[in-house]
N, C-alpha and C positions, 0 to 999 in steps of 0.2 A: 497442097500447101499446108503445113501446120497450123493448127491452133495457133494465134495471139497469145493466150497464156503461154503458151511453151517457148514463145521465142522471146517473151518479155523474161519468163523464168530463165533461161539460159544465157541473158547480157546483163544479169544482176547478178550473177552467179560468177562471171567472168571479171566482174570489178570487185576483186575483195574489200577493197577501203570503203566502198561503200556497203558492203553486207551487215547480218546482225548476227546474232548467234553469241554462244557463250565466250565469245571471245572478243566482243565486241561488249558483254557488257557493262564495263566501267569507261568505259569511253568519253571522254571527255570535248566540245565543239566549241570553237567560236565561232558565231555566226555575224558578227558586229563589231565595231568599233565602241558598241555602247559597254559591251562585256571588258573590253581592255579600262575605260573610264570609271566602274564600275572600282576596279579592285587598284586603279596606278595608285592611288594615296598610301594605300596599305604596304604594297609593295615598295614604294618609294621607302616610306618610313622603315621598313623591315632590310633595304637596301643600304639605307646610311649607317644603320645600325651593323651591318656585314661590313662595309668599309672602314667605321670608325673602331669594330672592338677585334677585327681577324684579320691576321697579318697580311694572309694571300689576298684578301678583298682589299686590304689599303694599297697594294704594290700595284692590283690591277688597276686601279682608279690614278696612281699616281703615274702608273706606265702608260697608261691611255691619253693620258691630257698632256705629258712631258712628247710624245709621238705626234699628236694632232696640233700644237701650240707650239713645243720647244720653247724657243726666245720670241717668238711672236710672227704670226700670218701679218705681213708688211705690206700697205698698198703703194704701186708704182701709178702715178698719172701715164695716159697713154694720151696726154691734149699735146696738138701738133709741134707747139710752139716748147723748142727746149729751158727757153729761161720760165714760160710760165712754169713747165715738169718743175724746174727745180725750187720756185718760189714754192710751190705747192706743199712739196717736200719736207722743205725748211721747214715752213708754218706747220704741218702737223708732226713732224718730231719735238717741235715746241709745244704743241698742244698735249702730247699724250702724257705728259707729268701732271698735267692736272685732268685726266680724264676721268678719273675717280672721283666721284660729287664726297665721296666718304675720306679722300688721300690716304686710302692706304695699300694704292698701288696703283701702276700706269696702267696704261690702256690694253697693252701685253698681256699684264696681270690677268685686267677682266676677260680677256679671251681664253687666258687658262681655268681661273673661274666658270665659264659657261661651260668649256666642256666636259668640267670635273662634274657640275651639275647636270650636265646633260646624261654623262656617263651613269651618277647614281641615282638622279631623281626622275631621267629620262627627257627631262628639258631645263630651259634656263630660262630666269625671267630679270629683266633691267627694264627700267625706266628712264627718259630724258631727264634731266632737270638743267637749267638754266645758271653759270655762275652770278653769283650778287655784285659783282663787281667789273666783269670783264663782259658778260650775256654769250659766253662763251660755252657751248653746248657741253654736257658731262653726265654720267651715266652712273648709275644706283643699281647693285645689284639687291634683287628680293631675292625670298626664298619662294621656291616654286608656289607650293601652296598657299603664297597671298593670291594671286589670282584665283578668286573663289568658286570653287565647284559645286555648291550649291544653288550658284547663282543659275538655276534653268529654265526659262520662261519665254510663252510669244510675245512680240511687243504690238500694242495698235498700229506701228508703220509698214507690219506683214514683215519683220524679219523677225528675229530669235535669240536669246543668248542661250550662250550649250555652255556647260562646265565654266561660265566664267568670260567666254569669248563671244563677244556681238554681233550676231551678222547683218546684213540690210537686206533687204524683198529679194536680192539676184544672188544670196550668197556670198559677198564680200563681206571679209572682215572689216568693221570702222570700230570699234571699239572695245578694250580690255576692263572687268570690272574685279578690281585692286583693292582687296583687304589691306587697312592699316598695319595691320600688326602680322606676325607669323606663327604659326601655330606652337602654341607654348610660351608665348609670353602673356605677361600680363593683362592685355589689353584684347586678346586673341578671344576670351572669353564674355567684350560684351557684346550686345543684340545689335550691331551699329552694320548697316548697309554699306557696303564695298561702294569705293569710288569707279566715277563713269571716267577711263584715261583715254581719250582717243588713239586710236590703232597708229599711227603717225609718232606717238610718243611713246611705244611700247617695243621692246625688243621681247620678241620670243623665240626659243629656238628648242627645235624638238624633228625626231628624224616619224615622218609619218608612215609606220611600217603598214597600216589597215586604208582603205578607201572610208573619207568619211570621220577616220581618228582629225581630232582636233586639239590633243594633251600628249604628251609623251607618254612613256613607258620604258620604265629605268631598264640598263642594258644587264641587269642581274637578273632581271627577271626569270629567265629560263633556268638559273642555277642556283634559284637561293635553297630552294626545298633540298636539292643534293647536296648543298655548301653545308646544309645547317645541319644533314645527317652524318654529313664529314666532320663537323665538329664535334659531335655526340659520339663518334667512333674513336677520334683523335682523345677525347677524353678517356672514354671506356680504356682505351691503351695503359694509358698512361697512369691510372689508379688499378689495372690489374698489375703494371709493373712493379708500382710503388710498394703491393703489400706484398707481393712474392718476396719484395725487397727486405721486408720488415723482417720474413721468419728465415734469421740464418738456419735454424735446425732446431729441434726439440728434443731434450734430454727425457729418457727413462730413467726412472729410478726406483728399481722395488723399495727401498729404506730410505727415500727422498733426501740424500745428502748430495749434495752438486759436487761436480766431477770439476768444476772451472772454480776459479776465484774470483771475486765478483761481490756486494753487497747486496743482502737482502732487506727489503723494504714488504713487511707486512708477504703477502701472496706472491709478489714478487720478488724475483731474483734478477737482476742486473751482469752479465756476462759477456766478455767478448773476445772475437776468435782473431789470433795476431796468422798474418800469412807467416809459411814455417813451421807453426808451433806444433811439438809431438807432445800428446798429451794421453798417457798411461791413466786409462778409466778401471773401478775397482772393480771388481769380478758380480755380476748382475747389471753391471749399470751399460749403456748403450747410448749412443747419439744418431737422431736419423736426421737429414740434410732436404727438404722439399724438392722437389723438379721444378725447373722455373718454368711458367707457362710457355707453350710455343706458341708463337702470333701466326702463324699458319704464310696464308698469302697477305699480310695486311699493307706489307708494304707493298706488292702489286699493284692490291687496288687502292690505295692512297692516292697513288700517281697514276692508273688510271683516271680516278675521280677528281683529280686537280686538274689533268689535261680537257677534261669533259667540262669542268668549270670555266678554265680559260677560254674555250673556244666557243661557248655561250655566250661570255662576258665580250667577245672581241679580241681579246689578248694571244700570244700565245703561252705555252707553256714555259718555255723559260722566261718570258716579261713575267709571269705571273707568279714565279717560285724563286728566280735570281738562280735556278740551276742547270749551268750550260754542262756539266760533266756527260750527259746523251749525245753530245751535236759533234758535228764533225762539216766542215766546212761547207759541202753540196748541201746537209741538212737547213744546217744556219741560213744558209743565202735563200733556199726555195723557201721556207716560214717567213722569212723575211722580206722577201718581193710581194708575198701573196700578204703580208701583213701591212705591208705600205700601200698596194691595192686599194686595199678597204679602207687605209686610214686618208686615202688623197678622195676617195671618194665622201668621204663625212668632211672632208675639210671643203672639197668646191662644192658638193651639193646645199650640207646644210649650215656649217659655220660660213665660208663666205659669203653663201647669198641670204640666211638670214639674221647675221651679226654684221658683218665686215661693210659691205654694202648699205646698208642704213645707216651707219655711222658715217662714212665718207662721204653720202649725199648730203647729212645734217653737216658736217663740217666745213662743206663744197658754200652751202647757203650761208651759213654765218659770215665765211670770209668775203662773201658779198655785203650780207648789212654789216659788217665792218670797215667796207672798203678797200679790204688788200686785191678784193678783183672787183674790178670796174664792172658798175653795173649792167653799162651798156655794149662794155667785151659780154658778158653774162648773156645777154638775155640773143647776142647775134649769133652765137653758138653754145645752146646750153650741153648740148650733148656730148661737146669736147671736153669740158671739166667735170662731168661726171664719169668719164670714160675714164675705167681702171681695171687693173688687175692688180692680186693681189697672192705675192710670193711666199708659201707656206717654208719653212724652215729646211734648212738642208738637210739630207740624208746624209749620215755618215757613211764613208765605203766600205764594204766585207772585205774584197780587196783592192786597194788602192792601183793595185802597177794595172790588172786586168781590167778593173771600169775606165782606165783612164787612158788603156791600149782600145779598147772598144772604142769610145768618145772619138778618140782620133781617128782609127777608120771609116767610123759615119761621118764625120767632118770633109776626110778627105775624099770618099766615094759620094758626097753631096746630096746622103740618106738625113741629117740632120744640121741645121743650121747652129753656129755659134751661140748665137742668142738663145734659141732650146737648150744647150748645154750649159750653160749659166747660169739659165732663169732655174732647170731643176736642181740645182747646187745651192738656189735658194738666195741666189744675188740678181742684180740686175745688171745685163751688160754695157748699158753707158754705165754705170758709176764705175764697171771694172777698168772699163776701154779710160776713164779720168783718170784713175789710179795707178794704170799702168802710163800714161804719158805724163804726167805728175813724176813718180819714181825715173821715170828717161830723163825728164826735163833738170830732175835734182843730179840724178849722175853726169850729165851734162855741165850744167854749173859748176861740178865741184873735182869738174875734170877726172872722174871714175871711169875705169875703161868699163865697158859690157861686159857680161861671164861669157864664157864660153858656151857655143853651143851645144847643148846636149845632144848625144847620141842618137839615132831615133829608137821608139821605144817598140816600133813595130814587129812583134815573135814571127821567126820562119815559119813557127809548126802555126798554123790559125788555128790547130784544133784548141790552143792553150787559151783563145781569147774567149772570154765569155761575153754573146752580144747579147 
């Protein structure tokens, strides 16, 4: 049997990513969630600043949050009884006009808001507040960085706050501790101790990529360092252009008399070249013309490094450039399945359950100490009125006649129910199933015959259907 050394030497030897050697010496590790907490402020702030001053960085953040929010992740009551679904209904499409403590947008708004925050600063942060006249629940959005990260200490009760967030002796969060001010205002720079806001009145939302992370980490992260050497090259470009630009050509002249006409000012001479023009130079005198530089592969890797930024960021490459001239319709559809993947995943994982869901429970209890649901319906079945789901925005179709030949053969081979076919189109199917008896009911009345029945839409070839 061999030596120990030798067979330890030989299963180190066999895992490169864990070896060392010159190739391994700039090697970079996270071992923590503490390293991510450490550098999000920086990055956040270096993140807004990509979004707010570079065109591709504003499209990805606007293409991000218009995908995950559209016109707004909509909650459906799923409580047994249909007149309560619809009271329910009622009452919070009349609430979300004032769900902004600030009015200067509905409640849509702020969900577009959180993800645009979450997108660049890696999380979103809102607060309850209370209307002064209705006691009507309404939401304040901060900026990330009032929840103070400084704030890091044990407490005598045997729990902790980290970065800002409170935990108790067993690791629950109960409590957010909330800087006044945001950083760069006025008020950002006194000595003044963050408020204690109970966890209950605090929206936070942040995707935990690490075991242990408790802050986000803006979704640029991975590409600002390439973003910011693509704008240093994007530059270099464009000022080697510029001065190839400046030198039409430089004249010889042994007896320095100019061969153009032109005015002279002082050292300089002033000249310029019309397209056409034949121009008989006197015998010594010559004109040479520059070579304009060659950009080599620049525009390869332009777009290289714009696709390598998008897919960092989340986006793809045309959301992030507005340039479909590469796509061709199998392209378009597969980026696009795999891009709505990820975006339904961030919208049920972390916007609906840590935005959507807290808002609807706080809305569920008000209309009880308001009175529109009886207290004592409330307390015999709480679990029914907080029962919801909640419909993220419709996809548009790639192709309408093929999703909508697919749709019908799961319908009719009894692979997919109605309701699934509706709900992912971003409606709910009682409001469709009212709409459509509604519209009978009116053609009825007004003695309109029916259309005719369409055709079926079912293709001979199924290879043409895409399921």
């Amino acid at each position: 049997m061999p030596p120990a050394r030798d067979i330890l030497k030989v299963h180190s030897r066999s895992l490169d990513a864990g070896g060392g050697g010159r190739r391994w010496s700039d090697d970079r590790r996270i071992t923590s969630a503490g390293v991510l907490h450490q550098s999000a402020a920086t990055v956040g702030a270096r993140a807004l600043a990509y979004a707010l001053n570079n065109a591709n960085g504003a499209r990805i953040v606007e293409s991000l949050a218009a995908n995950l929010i559209g016109e707004g992740i909509k909650p459906r009551s799923e409580h047994p009884a249909e007149s309560t679904r619809q009271g329910l209904h009622r009452a919070f499409r009349g609430w979300t006009d004032r769900a902004d403590a600030d009015g200067l947008t509905d409640f849509y708004g702020l969900e577009a808001h959180g993800a645009r925050d979450q997108v660049v600063f890696g999380e979103a942060l809102f607060v309850f507040l209370a209307d002064p006249l209705t006691g009507a629940p309404q939401l304040r959005r901060l900026h990330p960085e009032q929840l103070d990260r400084s704030w890091t200490r044990r407490l005598d009760t045997g729990g902790a706050v980290h970065q800002g967030v409170e935990f108790d002796a067993v690791g629950r969060i109960v409590a957010y501790h909330i800087r006044r001010a945001a950083p760069g205002d006025a008020l950002a720079g006194i000595a003044v101790a963050p408020d204690r806001v109970p966890a209950g009145d605090v929206i936070h939302v942040f995707r935990q990529l690490v075991p242990g992370q408790v802050r986000g980490l803006s979704w640029f992260a991975p590409v600002l360092l390439p973003a910011k050497e693509l704008d240093a090259l994007l530059d270099a470009l464009l000022v080697r252009a510029k001065v190839a630009a400046l030198h039409a050509g430089f004249i010889t002249d042994p007896e320095g008399t100019p061969p153009y006409d032109g005015e002279q000012s002082g050292s300089t001479f002033d000249a310029s070249l019309e397209p056409g023009a034949l121009i008989t130079l006197p015998p010594g005198k010559s004109v040479e013309f520059p070579e304009t530089p060659d950009q080599g592969g620049a525009s390869a890797l332009l777009t290289a490094s714009l696709r390598m930024i998008a897919a960092g960021a989340g986006a793809t490459y045309e959301h992030a450039t507005g340039d479909y001239s590469q796509t061709n319709y199998s392209s378009s559809r597969g980026a696009l399945l795999e891009f709505r993947r990820f975006c339904r995943s961030v919208q049920h994982h972390t916007l609906v359950h840590q935005f959507c869901r807290p808002v609807w429970d706080r809305f569920i209890r008000w209309q009880v100490l308001a009175g529109t649901i009886p207290a004592l319906a409330y307390q015999r079945d709480v679990v029914a009125f907080h029962a919801v789901k909640w419909l993220p925005p419709a996809w548009d179709w790639v192709d309408p006649m093929k999703d909508a030949q697919a749709a019908e053969i799961e319908l009719r081979n009894h692979l997919r129910s109605r309701s699934e076919i509706i709900a992912e189109r971003g409606y709910d199917a009682e409001d469709v199933d009212r709409e459509i008896a509604a519209d009978q009911a009116r053609l009825d009345r007004l003695g309109i015959a029916p259309a005719p029945a369409a055709p079926s839409t079912t293709p001979t070839d199924q290879s043409e259907v895409s399921l």
